[in-house]
PyMOL commands that place a pseudoatom at each C-alpha (Angstrom):
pseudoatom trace, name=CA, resn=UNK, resi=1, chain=A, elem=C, hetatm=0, pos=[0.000, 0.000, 0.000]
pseudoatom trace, name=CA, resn=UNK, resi=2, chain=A, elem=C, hetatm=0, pos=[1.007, 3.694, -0.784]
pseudoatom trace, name=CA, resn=UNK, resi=3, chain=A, elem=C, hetatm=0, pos=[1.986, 5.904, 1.831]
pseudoatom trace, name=CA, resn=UNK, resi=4, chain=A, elem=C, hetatm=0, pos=[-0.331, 8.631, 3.042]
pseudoatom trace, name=CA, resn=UNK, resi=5, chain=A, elem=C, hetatm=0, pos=[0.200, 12.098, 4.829]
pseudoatom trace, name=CA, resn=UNK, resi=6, chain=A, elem=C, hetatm=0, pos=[-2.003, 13.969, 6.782]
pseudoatom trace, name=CA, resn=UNK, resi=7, chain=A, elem=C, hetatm=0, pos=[-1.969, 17.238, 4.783]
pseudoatom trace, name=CA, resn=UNK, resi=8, chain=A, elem=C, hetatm=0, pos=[-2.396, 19.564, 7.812]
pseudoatom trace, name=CA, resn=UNK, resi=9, chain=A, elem=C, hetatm=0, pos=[0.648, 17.974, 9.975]
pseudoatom trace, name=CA, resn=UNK, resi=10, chain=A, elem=C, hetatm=0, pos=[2.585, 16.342, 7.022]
pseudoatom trace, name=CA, resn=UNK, resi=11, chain=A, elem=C, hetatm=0, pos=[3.014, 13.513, 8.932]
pseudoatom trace, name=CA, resn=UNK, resi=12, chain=A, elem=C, hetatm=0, pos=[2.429, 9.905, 7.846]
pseudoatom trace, name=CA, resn=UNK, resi=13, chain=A, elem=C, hetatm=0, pos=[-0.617, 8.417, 8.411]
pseudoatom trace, name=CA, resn=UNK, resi=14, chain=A, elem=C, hetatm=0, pos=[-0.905, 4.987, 10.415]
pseudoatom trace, name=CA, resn=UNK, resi=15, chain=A, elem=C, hetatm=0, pos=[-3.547, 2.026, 10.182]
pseudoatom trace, name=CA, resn=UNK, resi=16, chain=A, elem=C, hetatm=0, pos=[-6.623, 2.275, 12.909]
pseudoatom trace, name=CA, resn=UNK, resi=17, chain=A, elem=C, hetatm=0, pos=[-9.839, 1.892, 13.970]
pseudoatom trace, name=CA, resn=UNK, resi=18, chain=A, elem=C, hetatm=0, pos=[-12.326, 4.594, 13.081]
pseudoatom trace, name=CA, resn=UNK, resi=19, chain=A, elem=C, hetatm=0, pos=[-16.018, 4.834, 13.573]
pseudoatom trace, name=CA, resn=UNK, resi=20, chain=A, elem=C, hetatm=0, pos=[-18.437, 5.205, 10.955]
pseudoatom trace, name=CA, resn=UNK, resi=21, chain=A, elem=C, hetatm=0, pos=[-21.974, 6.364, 11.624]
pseudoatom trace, name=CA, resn=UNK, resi=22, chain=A, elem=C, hetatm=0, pos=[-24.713, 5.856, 8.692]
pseudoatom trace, name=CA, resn=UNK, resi=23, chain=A, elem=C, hetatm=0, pos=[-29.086, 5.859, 9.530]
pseudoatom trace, name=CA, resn=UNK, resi=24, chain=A, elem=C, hetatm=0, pos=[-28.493, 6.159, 13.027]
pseudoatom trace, name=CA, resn=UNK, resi=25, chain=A, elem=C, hetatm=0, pos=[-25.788, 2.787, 13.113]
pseudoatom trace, name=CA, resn=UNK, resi=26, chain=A, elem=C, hetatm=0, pos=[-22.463, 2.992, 14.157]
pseudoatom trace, name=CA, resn=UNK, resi=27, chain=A, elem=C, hetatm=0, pos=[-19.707, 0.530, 12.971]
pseudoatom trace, name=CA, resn=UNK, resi=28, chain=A, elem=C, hetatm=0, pos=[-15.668, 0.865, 13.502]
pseudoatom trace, name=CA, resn=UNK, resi=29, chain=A, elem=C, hetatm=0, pos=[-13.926, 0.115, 10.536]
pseudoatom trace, name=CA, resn=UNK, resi=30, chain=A, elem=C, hetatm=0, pos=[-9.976, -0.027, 9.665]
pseudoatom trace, name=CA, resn=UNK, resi=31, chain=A, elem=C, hetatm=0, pos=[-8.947, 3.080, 8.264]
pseudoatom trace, name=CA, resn=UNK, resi=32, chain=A, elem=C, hetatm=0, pos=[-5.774, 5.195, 8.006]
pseudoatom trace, name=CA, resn=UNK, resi=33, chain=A, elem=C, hetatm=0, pos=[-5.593, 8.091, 11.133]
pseudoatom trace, name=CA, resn=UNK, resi=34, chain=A, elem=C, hetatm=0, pos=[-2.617, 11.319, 11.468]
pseudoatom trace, name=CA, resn=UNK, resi=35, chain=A, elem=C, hetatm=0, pos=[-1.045, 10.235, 14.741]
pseudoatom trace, name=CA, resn=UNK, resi=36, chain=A, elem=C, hetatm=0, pos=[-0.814, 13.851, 15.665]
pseudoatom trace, name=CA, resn=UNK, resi=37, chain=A, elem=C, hetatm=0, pos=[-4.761, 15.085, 15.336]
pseudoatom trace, name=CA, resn=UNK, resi=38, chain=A, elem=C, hetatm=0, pos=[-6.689, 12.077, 14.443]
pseudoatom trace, name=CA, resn=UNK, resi=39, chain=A, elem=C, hetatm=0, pos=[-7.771, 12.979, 11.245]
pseudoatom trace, name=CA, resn=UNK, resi=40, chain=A, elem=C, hetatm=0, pos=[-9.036, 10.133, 9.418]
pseudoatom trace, name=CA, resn=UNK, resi=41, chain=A, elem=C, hetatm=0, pos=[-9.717, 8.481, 6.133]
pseudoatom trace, name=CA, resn=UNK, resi=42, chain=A, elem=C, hetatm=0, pos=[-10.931, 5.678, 4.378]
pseudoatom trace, name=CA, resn=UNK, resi=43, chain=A, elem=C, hetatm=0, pos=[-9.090, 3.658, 1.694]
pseudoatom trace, name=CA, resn=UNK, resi=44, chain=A, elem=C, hetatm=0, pos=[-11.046, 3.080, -1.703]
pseudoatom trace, name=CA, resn=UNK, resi=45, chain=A, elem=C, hetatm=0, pos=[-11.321, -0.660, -1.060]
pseudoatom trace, name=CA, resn=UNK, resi=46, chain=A, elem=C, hetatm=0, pos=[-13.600, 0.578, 2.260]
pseudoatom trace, name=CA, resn=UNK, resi=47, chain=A, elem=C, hetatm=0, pos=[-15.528, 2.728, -0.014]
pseudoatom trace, name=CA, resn=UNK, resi=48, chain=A, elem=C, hetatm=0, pos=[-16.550, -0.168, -2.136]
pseudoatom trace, name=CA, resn=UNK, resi=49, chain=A, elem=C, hetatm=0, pos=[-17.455, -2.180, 1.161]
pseudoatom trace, name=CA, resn=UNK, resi=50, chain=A, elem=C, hetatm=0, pos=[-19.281, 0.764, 2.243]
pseudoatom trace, name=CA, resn=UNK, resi=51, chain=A, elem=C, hetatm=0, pos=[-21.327, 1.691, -0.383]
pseudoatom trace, name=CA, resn=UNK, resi=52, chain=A, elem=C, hetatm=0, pos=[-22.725, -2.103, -0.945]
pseudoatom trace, name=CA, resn=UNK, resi=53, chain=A, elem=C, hetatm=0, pos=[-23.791, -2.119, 2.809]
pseudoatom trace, name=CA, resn=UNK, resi=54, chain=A, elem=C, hetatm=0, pos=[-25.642, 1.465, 2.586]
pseudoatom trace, name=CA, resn=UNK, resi=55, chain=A, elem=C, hetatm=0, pos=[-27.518, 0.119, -0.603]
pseudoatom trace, name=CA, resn=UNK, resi=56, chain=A, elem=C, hetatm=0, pos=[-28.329, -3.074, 1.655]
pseudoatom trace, name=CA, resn=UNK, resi=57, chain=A, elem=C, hetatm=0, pos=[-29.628, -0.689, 4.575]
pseudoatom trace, name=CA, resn=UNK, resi=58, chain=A, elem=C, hetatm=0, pos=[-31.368, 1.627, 1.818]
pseudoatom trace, name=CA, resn=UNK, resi=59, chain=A, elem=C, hetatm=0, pos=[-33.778, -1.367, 0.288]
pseudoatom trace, name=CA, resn=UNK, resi=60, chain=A, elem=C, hetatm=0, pos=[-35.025, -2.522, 3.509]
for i in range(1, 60): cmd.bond("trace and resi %d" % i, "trace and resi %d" % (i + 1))
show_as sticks, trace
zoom trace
């Protein structure tokens, strides 16, 4: 995998859990987080994962 910076500390971002909240649900997820002020994003392979489960959530 490619290395990421946080663009406010230009430091290098480092594998964790972060929370996701959709519809009222709340689900941690691995993501990448800056060490220094927790900023966090989500890779494009959790996108894809995402987007099938709020498409699941949506039909019911």
């Amino acid at each position: 995998m490619e290395k990421w910076h946080c663009f406010k500390d230009k430091v290098e971002m480092v594998k964790g859990e972060i929370s996701l909240a959709y519809l009222g649900m709340t689900q941690d997820i691995e993501g990448l987080k800056c060490p220094k002020c927790g900023e966090a994003y989500i890779t494009a392979e959790v996108v894809k994962t995402v987007n099938e489960g709020e498409q699941q959530l949506e039909a019911k």
